[in-house]
Structure formats: structure tokens, C-alpha cells
TORMAR-816001 format. One line per field, with one value per residue: x negated, y, z of N, C-alpha, C, O in turn; residue number from 1. Coordinates in steps of 0.1 Angstrom, whole numbers, plus 5000, padded with zeros to 4 digits. Each point is the difference from the previous one (the first is absolute). Layout:
<rs>
n.px = (X;...)
n.py = (Y;...)
n.pz = (Z;...)
ca.px = (X;...)
ca.py = (Y;...)
ca.pz = (Z;...)
c.px = (X;...)
c.py = (Y;...)
c.pz = (Z;...)
o.px = (X;...)
o.py = (Y;...)
o.pz = (Z;...)
k = (NUM;...)
</rs>
This chain:
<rs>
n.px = (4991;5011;4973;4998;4989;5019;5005;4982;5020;4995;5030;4993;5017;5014;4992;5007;4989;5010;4989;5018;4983;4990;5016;5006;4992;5008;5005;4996;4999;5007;5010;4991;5022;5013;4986;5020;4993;5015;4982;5012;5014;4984;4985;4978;4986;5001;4996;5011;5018;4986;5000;5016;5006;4992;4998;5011;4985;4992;5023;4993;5013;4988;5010;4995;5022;4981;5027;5005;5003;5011;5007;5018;5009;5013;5015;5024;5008;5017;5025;5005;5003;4996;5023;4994;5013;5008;5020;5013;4999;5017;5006;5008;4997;4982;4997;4995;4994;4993;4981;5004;5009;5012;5009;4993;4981;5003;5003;5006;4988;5011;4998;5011;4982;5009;5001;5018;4995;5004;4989;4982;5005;4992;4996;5013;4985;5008;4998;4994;5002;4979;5000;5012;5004;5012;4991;5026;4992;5022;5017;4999;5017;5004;4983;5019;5013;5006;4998;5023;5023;4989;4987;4999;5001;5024;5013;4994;5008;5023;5015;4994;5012;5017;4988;5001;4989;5007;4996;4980;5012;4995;5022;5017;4989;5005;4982;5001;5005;4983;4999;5012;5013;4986;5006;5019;4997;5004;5017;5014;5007;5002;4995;5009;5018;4970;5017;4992;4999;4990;5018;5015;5010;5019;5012;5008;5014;5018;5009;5010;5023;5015;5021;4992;5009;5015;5013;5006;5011;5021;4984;5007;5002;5024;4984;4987;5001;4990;4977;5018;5021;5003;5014;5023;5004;5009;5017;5019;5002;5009;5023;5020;5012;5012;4995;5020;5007;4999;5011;5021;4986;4998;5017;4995;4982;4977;5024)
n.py = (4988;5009;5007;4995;5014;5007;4983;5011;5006;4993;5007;4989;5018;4983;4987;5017;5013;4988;5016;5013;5003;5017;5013;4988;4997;5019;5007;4987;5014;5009;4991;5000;5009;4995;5009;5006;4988;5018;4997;5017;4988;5012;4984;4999;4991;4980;5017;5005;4986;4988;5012;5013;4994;4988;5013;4990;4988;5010;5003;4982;5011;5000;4980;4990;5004;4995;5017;4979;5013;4984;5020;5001;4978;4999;5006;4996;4997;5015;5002;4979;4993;4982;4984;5019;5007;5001;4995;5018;4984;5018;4980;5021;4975;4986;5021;4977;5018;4988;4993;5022;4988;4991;5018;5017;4997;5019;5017;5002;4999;5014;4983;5016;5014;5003;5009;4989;5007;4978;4993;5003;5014;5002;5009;5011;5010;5014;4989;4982;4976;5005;5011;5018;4978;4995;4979;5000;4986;4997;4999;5000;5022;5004;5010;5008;4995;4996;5020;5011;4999;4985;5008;5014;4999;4990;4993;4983;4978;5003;4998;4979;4984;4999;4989;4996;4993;5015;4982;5007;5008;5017;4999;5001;5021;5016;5007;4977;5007;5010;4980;5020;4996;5020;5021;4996;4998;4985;5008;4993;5019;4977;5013;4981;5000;5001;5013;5003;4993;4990;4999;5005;5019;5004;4989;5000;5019;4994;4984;5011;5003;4982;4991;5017;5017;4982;5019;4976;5010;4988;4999;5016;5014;5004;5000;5012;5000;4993;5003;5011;4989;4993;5012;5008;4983;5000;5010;5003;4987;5008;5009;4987;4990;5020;5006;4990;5014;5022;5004;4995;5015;4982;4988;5013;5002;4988;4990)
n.pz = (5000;4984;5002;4973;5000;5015;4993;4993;5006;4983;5004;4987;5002;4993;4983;4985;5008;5018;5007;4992;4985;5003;4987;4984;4979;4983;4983;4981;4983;4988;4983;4981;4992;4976;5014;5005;4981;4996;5000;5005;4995;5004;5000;5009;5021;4991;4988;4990;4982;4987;4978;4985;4982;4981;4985;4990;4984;4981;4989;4991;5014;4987;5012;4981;5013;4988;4998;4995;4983;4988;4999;5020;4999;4982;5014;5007;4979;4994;5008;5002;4977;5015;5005;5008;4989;4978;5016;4991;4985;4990;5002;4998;4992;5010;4992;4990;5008;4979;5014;5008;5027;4987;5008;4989;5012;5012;4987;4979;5019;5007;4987;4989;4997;5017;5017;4985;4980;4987;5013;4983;5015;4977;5020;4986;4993;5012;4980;5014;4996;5004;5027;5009;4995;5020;5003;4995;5016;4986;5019;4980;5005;4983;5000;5013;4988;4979;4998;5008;4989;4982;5014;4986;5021;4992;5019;5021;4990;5003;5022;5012;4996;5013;5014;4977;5010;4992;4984;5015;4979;5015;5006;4987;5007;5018;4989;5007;5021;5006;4990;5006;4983;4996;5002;4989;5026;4982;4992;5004;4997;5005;4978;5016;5011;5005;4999;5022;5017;4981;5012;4979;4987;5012;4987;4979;4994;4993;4982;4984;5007;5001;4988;5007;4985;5000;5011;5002;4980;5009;4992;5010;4987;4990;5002;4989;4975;4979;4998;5012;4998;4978;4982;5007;4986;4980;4998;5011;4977;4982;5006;5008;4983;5001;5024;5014;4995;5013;5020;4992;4999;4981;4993;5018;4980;5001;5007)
ca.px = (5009;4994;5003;5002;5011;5016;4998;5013;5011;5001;5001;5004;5008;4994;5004;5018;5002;4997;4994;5008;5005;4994;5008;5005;4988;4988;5010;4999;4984;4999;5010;4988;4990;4988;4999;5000;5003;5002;4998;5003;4987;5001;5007;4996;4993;4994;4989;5007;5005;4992;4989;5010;5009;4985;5001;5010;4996;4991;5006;5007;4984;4997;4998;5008;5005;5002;5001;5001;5010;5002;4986;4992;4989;4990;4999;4990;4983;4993;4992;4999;4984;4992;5001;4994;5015;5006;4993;5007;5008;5011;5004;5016;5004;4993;4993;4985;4992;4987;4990;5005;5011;5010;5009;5002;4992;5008;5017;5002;4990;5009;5015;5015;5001;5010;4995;4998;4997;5014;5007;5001;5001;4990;5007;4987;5001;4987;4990;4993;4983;4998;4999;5008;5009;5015;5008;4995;5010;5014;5006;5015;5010;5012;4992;4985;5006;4994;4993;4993;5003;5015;5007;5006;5013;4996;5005;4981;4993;5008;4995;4985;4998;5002;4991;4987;4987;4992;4987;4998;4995;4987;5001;5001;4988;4989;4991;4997;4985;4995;5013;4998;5006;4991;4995;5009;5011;5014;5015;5015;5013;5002;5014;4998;5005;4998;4996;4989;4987;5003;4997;4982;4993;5001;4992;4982;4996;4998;4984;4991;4994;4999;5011;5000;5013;5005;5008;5011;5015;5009;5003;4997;4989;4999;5000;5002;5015;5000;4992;4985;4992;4988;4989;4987;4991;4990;4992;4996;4993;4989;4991;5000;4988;4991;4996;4999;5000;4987;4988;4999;4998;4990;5002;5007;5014;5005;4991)
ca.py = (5012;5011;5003;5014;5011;5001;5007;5013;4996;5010;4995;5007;4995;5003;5007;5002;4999;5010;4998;4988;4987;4993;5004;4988;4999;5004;4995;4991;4998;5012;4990;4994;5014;5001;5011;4997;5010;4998;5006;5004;4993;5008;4993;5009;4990;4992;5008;5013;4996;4999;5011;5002;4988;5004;5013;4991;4991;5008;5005;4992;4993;4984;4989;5001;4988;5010;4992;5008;4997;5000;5010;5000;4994;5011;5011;4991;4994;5012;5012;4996;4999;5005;5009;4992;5000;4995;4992;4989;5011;4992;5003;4994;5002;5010;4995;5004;4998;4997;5010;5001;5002;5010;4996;4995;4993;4983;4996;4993;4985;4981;5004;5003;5009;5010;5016;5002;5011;5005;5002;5012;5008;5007;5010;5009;5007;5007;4990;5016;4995;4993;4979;4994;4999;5007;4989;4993;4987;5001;4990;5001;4998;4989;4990;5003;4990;4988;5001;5006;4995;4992;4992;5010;5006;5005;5019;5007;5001;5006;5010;4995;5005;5015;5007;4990;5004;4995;5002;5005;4985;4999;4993;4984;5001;4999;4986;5001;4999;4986;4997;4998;4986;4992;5000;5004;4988;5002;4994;5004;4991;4996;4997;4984;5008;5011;5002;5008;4994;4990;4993;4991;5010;5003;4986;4999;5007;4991;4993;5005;5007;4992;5002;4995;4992;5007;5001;5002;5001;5002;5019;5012;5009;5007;4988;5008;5000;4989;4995;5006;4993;4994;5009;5006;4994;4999;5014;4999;4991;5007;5008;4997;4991;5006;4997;4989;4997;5005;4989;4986;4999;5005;5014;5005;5003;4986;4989)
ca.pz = (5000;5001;5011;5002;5001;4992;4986;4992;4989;4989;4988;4988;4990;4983;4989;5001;5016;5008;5013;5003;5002;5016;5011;5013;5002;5010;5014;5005;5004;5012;5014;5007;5006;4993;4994;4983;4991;4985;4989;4988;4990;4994;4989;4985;4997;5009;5011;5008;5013;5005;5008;5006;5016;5009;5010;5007;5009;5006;5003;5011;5011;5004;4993;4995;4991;4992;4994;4982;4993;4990;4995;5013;5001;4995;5006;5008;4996;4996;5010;5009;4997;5009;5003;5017;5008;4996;5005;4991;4986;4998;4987;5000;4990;4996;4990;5005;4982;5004;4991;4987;4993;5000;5001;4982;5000;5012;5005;4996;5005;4997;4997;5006;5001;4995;4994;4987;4998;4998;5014;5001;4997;5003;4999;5000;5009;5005;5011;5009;4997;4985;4996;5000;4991;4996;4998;5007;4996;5008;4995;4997;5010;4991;5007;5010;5010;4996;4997;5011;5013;4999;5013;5012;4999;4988;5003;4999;4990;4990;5004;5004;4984;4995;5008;4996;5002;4989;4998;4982;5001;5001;5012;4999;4986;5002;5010;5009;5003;5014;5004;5014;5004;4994;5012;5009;4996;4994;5000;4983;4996;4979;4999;4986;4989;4991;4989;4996;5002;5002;5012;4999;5002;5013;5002;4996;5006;5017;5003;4997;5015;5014;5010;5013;4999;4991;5005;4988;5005;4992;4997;4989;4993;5015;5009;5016;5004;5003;5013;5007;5009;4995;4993;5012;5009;4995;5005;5011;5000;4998;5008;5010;4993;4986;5006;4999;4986;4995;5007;4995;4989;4993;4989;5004;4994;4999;5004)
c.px = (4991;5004;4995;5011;5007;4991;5015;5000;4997;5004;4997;5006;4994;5013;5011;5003;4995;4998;5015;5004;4992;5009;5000;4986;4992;5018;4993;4984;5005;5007;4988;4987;4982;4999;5003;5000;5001;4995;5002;4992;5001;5004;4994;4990;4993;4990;5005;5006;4992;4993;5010;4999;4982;5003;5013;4993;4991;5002;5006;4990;5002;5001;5012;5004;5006;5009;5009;5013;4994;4989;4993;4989;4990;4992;4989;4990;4986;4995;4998;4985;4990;5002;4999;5015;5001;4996;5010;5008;5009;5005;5013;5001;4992;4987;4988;4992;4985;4996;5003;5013;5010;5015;5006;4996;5004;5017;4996;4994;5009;5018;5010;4997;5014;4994;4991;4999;5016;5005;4995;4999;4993;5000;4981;4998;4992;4986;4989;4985;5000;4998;5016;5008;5006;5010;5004;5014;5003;5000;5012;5005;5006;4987;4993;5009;4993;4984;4986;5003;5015;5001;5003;5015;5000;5001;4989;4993;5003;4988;4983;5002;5002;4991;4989;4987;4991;4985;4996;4989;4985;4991;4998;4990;4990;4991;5002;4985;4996;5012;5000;5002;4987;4993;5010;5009;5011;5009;5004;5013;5009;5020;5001;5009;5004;5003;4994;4988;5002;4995;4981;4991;4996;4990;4988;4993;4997;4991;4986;4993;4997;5005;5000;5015;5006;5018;5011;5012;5004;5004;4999;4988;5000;4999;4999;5013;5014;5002;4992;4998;4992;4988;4993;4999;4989;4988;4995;4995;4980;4997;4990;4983;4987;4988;4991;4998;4986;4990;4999;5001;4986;4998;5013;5018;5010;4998;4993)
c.py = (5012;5009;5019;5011;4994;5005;5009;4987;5006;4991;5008;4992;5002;5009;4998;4997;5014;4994;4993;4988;4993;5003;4986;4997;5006;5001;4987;5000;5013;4992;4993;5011;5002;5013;5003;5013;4996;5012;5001;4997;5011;4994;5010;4996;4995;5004;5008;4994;4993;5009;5000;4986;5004;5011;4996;4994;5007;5009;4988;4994;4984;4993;5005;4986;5002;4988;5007;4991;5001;5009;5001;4994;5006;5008;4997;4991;5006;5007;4992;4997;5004;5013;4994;5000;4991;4984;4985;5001;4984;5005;4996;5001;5015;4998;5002;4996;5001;5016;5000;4998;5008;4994;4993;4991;4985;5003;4994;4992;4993;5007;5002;5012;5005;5009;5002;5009;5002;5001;5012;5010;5012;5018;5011;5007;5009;4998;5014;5002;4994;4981;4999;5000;5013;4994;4994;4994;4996;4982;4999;4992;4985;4985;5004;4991;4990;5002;5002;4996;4995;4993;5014;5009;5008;5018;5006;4998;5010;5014;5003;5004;5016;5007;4992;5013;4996;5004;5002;4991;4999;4993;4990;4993;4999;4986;5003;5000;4990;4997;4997;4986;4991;5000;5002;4988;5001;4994;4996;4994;5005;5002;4994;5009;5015;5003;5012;4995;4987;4987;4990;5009;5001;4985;5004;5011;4997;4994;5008;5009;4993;5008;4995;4988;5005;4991;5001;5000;5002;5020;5004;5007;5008;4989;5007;5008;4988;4986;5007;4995;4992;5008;5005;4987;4998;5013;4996;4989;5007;5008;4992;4993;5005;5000;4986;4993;5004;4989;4991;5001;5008;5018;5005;4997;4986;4992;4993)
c.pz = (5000;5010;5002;4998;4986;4987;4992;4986;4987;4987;4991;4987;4986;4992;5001;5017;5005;5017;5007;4998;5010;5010;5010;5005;5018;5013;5011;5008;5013;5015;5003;5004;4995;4992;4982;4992;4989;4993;4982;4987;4987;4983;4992;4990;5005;5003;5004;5012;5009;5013;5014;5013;5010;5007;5009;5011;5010;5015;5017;5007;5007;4989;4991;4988;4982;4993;4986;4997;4986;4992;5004;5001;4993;5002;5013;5001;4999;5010;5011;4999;5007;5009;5016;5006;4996;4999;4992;4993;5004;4983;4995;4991;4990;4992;5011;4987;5006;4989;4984;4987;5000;5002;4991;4998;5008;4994;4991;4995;5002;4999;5011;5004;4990;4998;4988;4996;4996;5013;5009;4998;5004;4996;5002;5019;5000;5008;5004;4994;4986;5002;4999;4989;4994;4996;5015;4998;5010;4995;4997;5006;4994;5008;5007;5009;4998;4998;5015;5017;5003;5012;5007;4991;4986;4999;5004;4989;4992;5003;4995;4980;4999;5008;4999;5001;4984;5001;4988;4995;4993;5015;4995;4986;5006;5007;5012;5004;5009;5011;5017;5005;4999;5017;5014;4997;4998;5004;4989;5005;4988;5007;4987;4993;4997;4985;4997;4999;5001;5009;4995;5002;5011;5009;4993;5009;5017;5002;4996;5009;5006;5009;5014;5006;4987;4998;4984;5009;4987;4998;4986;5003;5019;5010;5016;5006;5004;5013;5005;5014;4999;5001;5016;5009;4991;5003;5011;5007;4996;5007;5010;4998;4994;5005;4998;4985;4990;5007;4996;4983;4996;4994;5004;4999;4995;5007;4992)
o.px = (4991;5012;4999;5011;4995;4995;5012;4992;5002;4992;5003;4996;4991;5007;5004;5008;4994;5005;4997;5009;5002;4997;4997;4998;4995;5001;4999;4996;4997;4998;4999;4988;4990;5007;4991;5003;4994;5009;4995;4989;5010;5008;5007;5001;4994;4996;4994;4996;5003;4998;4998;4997;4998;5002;4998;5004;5000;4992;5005;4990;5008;4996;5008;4993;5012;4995;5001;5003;4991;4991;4989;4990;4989;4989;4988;4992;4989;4988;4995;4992;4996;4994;5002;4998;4997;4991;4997;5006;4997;4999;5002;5002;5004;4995;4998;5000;4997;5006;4999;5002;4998;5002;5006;5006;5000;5006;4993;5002;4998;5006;4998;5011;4999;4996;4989;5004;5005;5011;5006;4996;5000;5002;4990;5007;4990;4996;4999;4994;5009;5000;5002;5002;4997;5009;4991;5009;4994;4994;5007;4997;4999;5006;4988;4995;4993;4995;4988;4992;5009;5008;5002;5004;4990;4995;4996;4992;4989;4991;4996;4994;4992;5002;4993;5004;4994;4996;5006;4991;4997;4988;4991;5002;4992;5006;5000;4991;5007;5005;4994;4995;5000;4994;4994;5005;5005;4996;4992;5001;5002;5007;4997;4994;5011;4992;5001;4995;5006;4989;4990;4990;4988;4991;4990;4991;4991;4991;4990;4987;4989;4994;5004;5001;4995;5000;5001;5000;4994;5010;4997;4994;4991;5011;5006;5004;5008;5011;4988;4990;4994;4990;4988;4997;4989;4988;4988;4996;4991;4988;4988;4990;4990;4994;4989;4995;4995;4991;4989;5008;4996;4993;5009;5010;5012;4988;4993)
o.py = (5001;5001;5007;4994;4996;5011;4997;4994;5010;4994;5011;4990;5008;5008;4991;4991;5009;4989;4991;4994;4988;4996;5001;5000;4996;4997;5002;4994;4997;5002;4996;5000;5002;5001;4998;5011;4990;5007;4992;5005;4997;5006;5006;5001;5007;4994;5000;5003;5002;4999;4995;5000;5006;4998;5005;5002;4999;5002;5006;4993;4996;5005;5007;4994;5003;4989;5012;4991;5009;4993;5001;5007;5003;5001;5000;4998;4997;5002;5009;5001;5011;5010;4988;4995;4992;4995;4988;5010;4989;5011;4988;5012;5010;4989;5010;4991;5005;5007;4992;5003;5010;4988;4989;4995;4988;4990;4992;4996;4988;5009;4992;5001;5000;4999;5005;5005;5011;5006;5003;5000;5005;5002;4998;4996;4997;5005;5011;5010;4996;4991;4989;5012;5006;5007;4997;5004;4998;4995;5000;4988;4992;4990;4999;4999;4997;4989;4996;5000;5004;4991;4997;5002;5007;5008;5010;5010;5004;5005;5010;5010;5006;5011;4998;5009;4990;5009;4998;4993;4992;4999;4994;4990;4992;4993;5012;4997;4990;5008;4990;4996;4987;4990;5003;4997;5008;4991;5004;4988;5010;4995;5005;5004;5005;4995;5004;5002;4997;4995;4996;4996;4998;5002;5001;4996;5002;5003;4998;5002;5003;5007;4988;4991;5010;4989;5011;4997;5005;5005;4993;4994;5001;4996;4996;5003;5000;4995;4999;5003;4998;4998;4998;5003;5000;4998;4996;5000;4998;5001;5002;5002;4993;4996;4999;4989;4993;4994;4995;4992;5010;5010;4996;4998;5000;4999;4991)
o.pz = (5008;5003;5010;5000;4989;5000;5001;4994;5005;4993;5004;4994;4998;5005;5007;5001;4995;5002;5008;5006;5002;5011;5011;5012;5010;5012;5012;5009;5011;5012;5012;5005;5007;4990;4992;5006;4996;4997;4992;4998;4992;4994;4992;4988;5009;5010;5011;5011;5011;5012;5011;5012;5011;5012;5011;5012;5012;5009;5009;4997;5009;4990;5005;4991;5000;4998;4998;5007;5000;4997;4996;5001;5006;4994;5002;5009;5002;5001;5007;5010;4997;5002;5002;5011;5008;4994;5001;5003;5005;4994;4999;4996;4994;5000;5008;4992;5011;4992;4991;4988;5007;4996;5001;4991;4998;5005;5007;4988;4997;5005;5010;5006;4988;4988;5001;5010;5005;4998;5011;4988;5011;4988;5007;5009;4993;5011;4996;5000;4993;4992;4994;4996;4990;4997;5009;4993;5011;4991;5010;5001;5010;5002;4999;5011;5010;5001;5001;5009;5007;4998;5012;4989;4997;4992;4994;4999;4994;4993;4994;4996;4993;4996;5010;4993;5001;5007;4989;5007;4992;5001;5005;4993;4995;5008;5003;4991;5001;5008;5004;5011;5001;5004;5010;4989;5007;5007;4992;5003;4994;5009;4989;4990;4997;4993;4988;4989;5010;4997;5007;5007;5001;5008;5008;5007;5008;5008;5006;5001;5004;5008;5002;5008;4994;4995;4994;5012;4991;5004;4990;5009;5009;5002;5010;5011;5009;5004;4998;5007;5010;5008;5003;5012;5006;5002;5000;5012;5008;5002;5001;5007;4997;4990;4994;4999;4991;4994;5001;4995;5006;5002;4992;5006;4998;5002;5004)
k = (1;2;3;4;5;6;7;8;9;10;11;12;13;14;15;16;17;18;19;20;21;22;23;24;25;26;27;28;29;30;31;32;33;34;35;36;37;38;39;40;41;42;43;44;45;46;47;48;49;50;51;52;53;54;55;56;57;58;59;60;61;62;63;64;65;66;67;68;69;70;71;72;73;74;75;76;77;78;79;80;81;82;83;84;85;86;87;88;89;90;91;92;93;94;95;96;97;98;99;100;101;102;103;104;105;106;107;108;109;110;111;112;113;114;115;116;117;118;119;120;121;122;123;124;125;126;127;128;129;130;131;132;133;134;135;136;137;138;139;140;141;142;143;144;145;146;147;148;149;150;151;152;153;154;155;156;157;158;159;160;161;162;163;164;165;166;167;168;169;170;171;172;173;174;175;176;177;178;179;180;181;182;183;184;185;186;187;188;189;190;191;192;193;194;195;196;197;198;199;200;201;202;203;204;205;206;207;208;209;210;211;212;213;214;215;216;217;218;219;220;221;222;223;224;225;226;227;228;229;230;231;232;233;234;235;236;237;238;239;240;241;242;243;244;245;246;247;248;249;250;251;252;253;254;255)
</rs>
């Protein structure tokens, strides 16, 4: 049992989402009285948001438990990278990409990703920098049920579709860089029936880290909405462990 200080919680959500859908989530981690935060995933490009969640972490004193949804993982591959807080990554249904890939690069490594270019929908914007697009992309309403979170109520989905967070899609272009899961021990849990990211995806990526555990359920893509009593014993299996888990292994990051 680990026996240092309560580690801080930090989900961060991916693409077409926003920081509620950990609403039941961090409900549950706070009844175990685990310091939490959601931070805002900016969705402009994979360095930026990066930079962004880092000044986040920077920002929290002690041990911290770093976990992701879906782009997220991305993200958090990126900025958690040698970072001294951060003592274990959870990944829900999330991309952990090795050196040099890109989101584009892992969805469609193995079939059933829904999110085909006809399913969505891409709109100009005012971008601020020359790394970002100006492009960024929505999932149309007629399949964000099926596509994103067909086990939750069809009236919150309706909703979770018309308040989607889009990204631009130089986010999902760019490489990733030295992947933190390489030196920081991991979690995953697979929703077997994602059609965003597909459940084999979530498995190669799993072993590829040396998942310290790696947790399937019958879900959708939202799976922490879903099952989040699952989802925070899995958290809080890693807080408790993260510790114990760097001492009995070689390379931090794998048994």
C-alpha cells in the first residue's frame, strides 16, 4: 500500500467533449476525499495542448495521478513526459501513441472507428497561430449516439451532441513525441464496444505500454459516464499502488 501523500486526481477530457463528463467520476473520487481537477483541454494542437495541461501539472504540489479520455491520452503522453509529480497515467479509452505518431495514425490501425470523414463535419474558424488549421471538426448529430455514447441516456447524448467541443484538426496530424507511459506506470480501460477508437486498438496500445492492469467492460467510447464506478476503482487502484508498482519493475513504466 502506498504510503505517501493523497495524490491530486487530474482528468483531462478529449475531442467533441468537455471536462463533464467526469461529473459522476470525480463525484466519486472526492467521497474518497482524493483531491480532483478537470482541466479544460484546449483542442488546438497537440503541442500547445500539451504545453497547456504541463503548466496545469506544474502548478499542483505533490504526487499527482494523470488520467485521459479519448485525445486526451495524447496529450497526456506528451506533457506528463519526465515530469517528478506524476506517479501514474490511467487511460479511458484513450490514445497512448509511441514516439512519433499521430492520432491519424493510430484511429484507423484497425477497423470500426465511426468517425469517417462522411460523419463529420468540418467548419473554418479563426485560428490564432500558424501551427493551427483553421479547420476544426464536429461529429454529426444523426451518429453521435452510435458513434460516441450509445449506452447513456439518448436525451444527454442529444444534448453532449449539440454542446460537442470540436478540434482542429491539426491536433490529430501532428506526431507525437517520447511517450511518458515509457517511464510512468499505466492503467487502460477498453470499452469492448467503442465506436470511436476500436476495442483492438485500445488492446495493442495496452500491451505496448505494459499495462500494469488493463480493465475491459461492456461500454461505449464514454465509458466513465457509463461505468464510473468501475472507472474510479480503477483510478484509485493506481493511486493507491503507483508507488509500489515503480519498485518492482525494471523500466518504470512496464512490468
Amino acid at each position: 500500500m502506498n504510503s505517501s501523500p493523497r495524490p491530486t486526481i487530474v482528468l483531462l477530457h478529449g475531442s467533441f467533449a468537455d471536462a463533464s463528463g467526469f461529473n459522476d467520476v470525480i463525484q466519486r473520487l472526492q467521497a474518497r476525499r482524493f483531491p480532483t481537477i478537470a482541466p479544460s483541454n484546449p483542442l488546438r494542437t497537440l503541442v500547445s495542448d500539451a504545453a497547456y495541461l504541463r503548466s496545469v501539472l506544474d502548478s499542483i504540489e505533490g504526487p499527482i495521478v494523470l488520467v485521459a479520455h479519448s485525445y486526451g491520452g495524447m496529450v497526456i503522453t506528451n506533457a506528463a513526459t519526465g515530469h517528478p509529480n506524476v506517479g501514474a497515467l490511467v487511460y479511458i479509452n484513450a490514445f497512448a501513441p509511441a514516439d512519433g505518431e499521430a492520432a491519424n495514425d493510430l484511429a484507423y490501425k484497425f477497423p470500426g472507428s465511426m468517425l469517417t470523414p462522411e460523419h463529420l463535419t468540418v467548419r473554418p474558424y479563426p485560428a490564432t497561430d500558424s501551427t493551427q488549421s483553421g479547420q476544426e471538426a464536429y461529429i454529426n448529430a444523426d451518429v453521435f449516439y452510435e458513434a460516441f455514447a450509445a449506452d447513456v441516456d439518448p436525451g444527454t447524448t442529444a444534448a453532449m451532441a449539440a454542446t460537442q467541443r470540436p478540434i482542429d484538426l491539426s491536433a490529430l496530424q501532428q506526431p507525437s513525441g517520447p511517450p511518458a507511459w515509457d517511464g510512468i506506470p499505466s492503467w487502460f480501460i477498453i470499452g469492448q464496444d467503442d465506436n470511436t477508437i476500436p476495442a483492438d486498438l485500445h488492446q495493442y496500445m495496452a500491451e505496448r505500454a505494459g499495462a500494469v492492469r488493463t480493465l475491459e467492460l461492456p461500454a461505449s467510447h464514454v465509458v466513465m459516464m457509463s461505468r464510473p464506478t468501475e472507472v474510479v476503482d480503477v483510478i484509485v487502484e493506481a493511486a493507491e499502488t503507483r508507488d509500489d508498482v515503480r519498485s518492482r519493475v525494471g523500466r518504470s513504466g512496464q512490468t
